[in-house]
C-alpha positions as CSV (number, residue, x, y, z in Angstrom):
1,X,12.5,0.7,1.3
2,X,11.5,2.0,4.9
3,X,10.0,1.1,7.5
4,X,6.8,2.8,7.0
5,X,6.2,1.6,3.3
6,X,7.0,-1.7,4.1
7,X,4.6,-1.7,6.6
8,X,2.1,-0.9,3.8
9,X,3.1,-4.2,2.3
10,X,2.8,-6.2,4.7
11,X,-1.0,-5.3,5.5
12,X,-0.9,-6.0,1.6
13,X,0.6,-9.5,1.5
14,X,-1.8,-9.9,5.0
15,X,-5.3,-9.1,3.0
16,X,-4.1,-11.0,0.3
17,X,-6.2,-14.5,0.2
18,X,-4.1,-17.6,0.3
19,X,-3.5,-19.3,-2.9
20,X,-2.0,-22.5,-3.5
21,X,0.7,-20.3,-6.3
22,X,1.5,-17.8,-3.1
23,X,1.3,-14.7,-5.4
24,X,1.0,-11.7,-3.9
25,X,-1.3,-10.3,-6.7
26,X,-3.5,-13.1,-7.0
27,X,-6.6,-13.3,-8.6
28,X,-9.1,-16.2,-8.5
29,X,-11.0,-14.8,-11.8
30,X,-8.1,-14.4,-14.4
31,X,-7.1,-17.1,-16.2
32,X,-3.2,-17.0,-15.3
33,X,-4.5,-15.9,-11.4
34,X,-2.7,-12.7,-11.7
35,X,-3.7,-9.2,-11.6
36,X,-3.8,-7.0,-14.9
37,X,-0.9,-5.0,-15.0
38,X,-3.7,-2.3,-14.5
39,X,-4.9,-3.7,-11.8
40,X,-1.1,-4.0,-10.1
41,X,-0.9,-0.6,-10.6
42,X,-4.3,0.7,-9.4
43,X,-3.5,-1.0,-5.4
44,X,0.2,0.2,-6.1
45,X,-1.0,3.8,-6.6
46,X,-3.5,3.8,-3.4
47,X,-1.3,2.9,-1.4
48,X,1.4,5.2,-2.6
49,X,-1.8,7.9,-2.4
50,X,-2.2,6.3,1.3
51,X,1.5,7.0,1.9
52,X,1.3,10.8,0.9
53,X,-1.7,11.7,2.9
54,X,0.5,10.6,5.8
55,X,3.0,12.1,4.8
56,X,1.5,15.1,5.0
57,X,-0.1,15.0,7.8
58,X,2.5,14.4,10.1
59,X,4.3,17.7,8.0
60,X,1.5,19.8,9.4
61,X,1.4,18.1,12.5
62,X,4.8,18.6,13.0
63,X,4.3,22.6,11.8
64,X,1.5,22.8,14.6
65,X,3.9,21.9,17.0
66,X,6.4,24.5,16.1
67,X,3.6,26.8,16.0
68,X,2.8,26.3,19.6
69,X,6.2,26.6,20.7
């Protein structure tokens, strides 16, 4: 894992509340305080979404500097 996804994480595992289990995907409303699979996946997916967009805007930035070269 790099750097930059890991960083993702860790603002995860920081806006995740406390819990006395220390899950990661904890939820106060389900009966085993876990997230749904579905649910798991749904704030896996934004944040791979979140990684893309950067992704691909340091691409173009990086193109506009060429460009300007």
């Amino acid at each position: 894992m790099d750097g930059k996804t890991m960083g993702k994480f860790q603002a995860l595992f920081e806006a995740t509340p406390p819990n006395i289990e220390g899950l990661v995907f904890f939820s106060p409303h389900n009966a085993h305080k876990v997230l749904t699979n579905e649910n798991a996946n749904k704030i896996l997916r934004g944040l791979l979404k979140e990684l893309r967009e950067e992704d691909t805007k340091n691409a173009v930035d990086r193109f506009e500097q060429m460009d300007n070269v």
